[in-house]
C-alpha positions in Angstrom: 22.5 -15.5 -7.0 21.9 -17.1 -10.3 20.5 -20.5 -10.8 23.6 -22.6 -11.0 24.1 -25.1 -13.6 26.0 -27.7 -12.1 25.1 -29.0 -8.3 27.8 -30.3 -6.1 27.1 -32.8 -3.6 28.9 -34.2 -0.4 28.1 -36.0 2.0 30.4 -35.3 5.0 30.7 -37.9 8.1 33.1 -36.6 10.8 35.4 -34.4 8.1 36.2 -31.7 10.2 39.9 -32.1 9.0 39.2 -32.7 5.3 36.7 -30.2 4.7 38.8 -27.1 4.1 41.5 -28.4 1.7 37.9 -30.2 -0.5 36.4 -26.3 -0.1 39.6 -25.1 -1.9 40.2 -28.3 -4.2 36.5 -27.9 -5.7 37.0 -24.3 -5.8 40.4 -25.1 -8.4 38.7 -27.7 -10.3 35.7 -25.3 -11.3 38.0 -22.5 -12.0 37.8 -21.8 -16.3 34.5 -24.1 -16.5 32.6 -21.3 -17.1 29.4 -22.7 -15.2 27.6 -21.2 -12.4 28.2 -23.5 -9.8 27.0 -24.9 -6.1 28.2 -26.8 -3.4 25.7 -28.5 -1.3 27.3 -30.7 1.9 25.2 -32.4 3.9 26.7 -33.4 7.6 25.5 -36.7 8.7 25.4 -36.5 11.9 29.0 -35.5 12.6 30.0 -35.5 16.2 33.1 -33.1 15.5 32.9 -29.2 14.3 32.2 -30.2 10.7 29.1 -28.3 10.6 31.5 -25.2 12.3 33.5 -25.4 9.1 30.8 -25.9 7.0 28.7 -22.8 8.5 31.7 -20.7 8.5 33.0 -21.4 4.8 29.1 -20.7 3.7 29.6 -17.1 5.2 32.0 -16.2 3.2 31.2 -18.0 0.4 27.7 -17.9 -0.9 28.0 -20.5 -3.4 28.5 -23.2 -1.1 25.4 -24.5 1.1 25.3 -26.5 3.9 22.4 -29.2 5.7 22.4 -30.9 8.7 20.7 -33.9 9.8 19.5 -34.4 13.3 22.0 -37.8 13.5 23.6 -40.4 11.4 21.1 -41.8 9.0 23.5 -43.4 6.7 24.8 -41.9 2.9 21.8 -42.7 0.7 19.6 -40.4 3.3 22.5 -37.9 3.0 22.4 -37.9 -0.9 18.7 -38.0 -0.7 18.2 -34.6 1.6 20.8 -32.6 -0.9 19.6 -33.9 -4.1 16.1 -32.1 -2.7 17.6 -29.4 -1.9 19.7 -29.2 -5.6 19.2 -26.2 -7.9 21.0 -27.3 -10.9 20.4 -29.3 -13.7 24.1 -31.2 -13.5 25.1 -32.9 -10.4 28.2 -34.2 -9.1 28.6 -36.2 -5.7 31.9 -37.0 -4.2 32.9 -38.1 -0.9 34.1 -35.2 1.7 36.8 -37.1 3.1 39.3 -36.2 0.1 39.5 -39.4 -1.5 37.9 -38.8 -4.2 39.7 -36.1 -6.7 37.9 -32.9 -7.5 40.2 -32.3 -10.6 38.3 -35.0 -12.4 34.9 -33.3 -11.9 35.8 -30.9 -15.2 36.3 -34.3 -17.4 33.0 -36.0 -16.1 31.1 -32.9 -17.1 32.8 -33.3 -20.6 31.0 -36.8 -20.5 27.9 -35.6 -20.0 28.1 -32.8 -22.3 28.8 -35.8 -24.8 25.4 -37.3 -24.1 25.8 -39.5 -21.2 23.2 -39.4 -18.7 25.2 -40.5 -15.6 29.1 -41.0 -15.6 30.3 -43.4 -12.5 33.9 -42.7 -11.7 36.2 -46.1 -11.6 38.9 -46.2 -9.1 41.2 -48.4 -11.1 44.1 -47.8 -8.9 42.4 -47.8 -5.6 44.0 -46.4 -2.5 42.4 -49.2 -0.2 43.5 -52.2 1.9 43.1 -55.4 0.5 40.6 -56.0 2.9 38.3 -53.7 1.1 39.4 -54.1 -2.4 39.2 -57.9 -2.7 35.1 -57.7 -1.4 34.7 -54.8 -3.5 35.7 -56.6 -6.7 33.8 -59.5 -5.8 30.5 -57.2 -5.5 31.1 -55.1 -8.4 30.5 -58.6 -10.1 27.5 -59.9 -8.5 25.9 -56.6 -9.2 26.9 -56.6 -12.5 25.3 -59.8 -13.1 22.1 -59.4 -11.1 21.5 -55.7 -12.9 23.0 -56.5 -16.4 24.9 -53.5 -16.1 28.7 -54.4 -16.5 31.0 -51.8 -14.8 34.0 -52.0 -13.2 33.1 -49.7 -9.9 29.4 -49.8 -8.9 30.0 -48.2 -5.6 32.5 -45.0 -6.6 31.8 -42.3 -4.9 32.4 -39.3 -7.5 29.5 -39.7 -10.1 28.2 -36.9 -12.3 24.8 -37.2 -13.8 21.7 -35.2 -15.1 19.5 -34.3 -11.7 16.7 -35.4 -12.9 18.7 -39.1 -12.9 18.7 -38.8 -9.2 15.1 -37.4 -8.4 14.1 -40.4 -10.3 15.8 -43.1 -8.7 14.8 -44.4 -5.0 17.7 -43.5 -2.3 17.0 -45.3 0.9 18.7 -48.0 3.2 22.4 -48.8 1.3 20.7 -48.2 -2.4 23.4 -45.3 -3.3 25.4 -48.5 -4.3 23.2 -49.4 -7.2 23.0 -45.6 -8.2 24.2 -46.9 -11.7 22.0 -49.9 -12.0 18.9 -48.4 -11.4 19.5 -45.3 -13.6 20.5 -48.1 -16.4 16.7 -49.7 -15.4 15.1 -46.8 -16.1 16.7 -46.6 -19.5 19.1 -43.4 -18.9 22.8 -43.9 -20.5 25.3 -44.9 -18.3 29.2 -44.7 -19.0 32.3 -45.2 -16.4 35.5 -43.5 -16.3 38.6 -44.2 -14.5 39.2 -41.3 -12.6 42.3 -41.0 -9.7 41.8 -42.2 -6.0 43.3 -41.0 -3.4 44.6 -42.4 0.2 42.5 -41.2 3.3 44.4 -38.1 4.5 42.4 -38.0 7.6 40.0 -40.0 10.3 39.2 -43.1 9.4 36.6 -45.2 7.5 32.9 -45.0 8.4 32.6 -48.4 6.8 32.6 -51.8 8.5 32.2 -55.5 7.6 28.3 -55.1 7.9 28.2 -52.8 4.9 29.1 -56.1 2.5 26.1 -58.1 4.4 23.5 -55.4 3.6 24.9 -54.4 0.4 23.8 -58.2 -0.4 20.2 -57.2 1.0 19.9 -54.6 -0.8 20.9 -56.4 -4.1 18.2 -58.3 -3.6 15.7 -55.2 -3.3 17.8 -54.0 -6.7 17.4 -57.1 -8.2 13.3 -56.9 -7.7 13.4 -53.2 -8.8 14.9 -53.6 -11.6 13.6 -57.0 -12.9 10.0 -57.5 -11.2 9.2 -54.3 -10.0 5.9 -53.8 -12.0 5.4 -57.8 -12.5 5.9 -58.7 -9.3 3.8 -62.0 -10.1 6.5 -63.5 -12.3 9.0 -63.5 -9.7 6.7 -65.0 -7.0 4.7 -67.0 -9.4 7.9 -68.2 -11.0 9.5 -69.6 -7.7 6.1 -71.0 -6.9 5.3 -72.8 -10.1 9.2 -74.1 -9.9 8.4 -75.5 -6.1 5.2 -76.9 -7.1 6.7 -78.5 -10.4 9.2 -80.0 -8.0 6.8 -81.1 -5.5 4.7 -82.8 -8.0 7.5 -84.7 -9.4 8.4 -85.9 -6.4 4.8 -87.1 -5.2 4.4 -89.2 -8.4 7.6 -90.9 -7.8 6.3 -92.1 -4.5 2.4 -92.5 -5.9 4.5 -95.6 -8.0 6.6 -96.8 -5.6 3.1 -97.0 -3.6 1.2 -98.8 -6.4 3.9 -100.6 -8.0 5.6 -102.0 -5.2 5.2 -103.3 -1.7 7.2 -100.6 0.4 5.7 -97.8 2.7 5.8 -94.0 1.9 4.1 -92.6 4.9 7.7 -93.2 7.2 9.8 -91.7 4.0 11.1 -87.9 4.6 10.5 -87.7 0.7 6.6 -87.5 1.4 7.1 -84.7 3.9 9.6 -83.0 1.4 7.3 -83.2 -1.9 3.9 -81.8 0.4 6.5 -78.8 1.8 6.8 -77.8 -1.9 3.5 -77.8 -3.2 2.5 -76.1 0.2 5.1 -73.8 -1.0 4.3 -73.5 -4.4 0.9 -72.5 -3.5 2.1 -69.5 -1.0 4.1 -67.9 -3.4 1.9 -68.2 -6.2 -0.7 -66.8 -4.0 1.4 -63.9 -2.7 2.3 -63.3 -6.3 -1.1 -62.2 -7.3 -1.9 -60.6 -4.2 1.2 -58.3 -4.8 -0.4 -57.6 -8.5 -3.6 -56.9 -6.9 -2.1 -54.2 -4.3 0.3 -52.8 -7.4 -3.0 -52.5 -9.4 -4.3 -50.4 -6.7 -2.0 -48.2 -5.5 0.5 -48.6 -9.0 -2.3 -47.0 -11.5 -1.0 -43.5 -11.2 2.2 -44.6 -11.8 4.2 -41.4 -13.7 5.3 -43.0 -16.9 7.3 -40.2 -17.9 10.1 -41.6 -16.4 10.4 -43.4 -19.4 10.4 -40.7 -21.4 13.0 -39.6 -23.4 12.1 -37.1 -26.0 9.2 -36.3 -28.1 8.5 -34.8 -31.0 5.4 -33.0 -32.8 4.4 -33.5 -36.5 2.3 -30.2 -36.2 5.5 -27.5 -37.4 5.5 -29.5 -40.2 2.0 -30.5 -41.4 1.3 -26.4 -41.3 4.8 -26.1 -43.6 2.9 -28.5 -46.2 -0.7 -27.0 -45.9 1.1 -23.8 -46.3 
């Protein structure tokens, strides 16, 4: 086979059901695109046949691959062992279980073909409870805050990028969330587009309420990626000059009352409140530096051409004039 040009990616979670119909819906969308394609779907752990159907549409049909994990490691692991395992130099990912529409994947290519680097889908008419909605639009703003990256749907599914977008970004724990974010961090051009949503044809959700407590975790590890990650001192040092500030201010209010007046300060929970902050001034100030000290260490070979967009070369043209 020929190297394809455009990657498709799925992670599939207990799709048995849903698998065939997305085999034959991809299979339609790609039709008249004129570009070699693959489809790579990676079975997290399913305890039905998925991997059956899976195995047996790759027989017959060598375009589409398939990769099985030993057990359920989660989406981002998913996404992580098929974008190794990617041959083309576009990828699209999109959920297995049919909720996301493969007839948009033509227009998201257009997008890219514009000059986008990565296109996130927006499911503007989401096919969701309430119960998942309402969270969802109150964490599409947080993140949006926290990154500096305004879109409406941080968390869509169906995403088309460049692949070297997602070799570069770090997929681990629940971090497929801030896909977006942390492409925008690196300085690749983001866009969204509304694309349809769909209503679950089969199974049911793999998501519970725990996903919104350590989606906030790992908003956290975002927000240090993206705004500290090689300064790790200013974010440590900042919080520590802030408590020691405090602190201070604090301790010379009570050094007056002390000097000034005739009441006690040893009894007073202020005194015990002002030493907690310089105490904790002075950790964090301290761990600030030690983190620079280990990111000078192991950080020096750091690949800077991730920040690399293009570059250019004078030499063409100083030969045209010497010529």
């Amino acid at each position: 086979m020929s190297v394809p040009e455009v990657s498709l990616l799925a992670p599939a979670k207990d799709e048995r059901d849903s698998l065939p119909k997305l085999f034959a819906e991809i299979r339609e969308a790609m039709t008249g695109q004129h570009r070699d394609w693959e489809l790579v779907v990676v079975d997290d752990g399913s305890t039905d046949d998925s991997w059956q159907v899976i195995a047996e549409h790759a027989a017959m049909d060598p375009r589409i691959r398939g990769i099985r994990l030993r057990r359920n490691f989660g989406k981002a692991a998913a996404l992580a062992s098929g974008v190794a395992e990617l041959r083309g130099e576009l990828v699209v990912t999109l959920d297995a279980d049919l909720q996301d529409d493969p007839a948009e994947i033509p227009r998201l290519l257009d997008e890219l073909d514009s000059g986008a680097d990565l296109v996130s889908g927006h499911k503007a008419e989401r096919k969701d409870p309430l119960g998942k909605r309402l969270p969802s639009k109150v964490f599409n703003w947080f993140t949006g805050l926290i990154t500096g990256l305004r879109l409406s749907d941080h968390n869509c599914g169906l995403k088309a990028a460049r692949t070297e977008v997602y070799r570069r970004v770090p997929l681990y724990g629940e971090l497929h969330r801030y896909i977006p974010a942390l492409a925008h961090q690196l300085g690749y051009r983001v866009v969204e587009r509304t694309v349809n949503h769909r209503a679950r044809q089969h199974g049911t959700s793999k998501y519970g309420l725990e996903r919104y407590a350590r989606g906030a975790l790992d908003l956290l590890t975002v927000m240090a990626l993206t705004r500290y990650g090689r300064r790790p001192a200013h974010l440590f040092g900042g919080l520590g000059m802030i408590a020691g500030t405090l602190g201070t201010l604090v301790l010379l209010y009570l050094t007056g009352v002390w000097l000034f007046t005739d009441e006690s300060i040893g009894t007073r929970p202020l005194l015990t409140l002002g030493i907690l902050l310089e105490i904790f001034g002075v950790q964090m100030i301290s761990l600030g530096l030690l983190a620079e000290l280990v990111l000078h260490r192991t950080g020096r070979d750091h690949d800077v051409t991730v920040l690399v967009a293009d570059t250019t070369s004078g030499t063409r043209n100083s030969e045209q004039h010497a010529s």
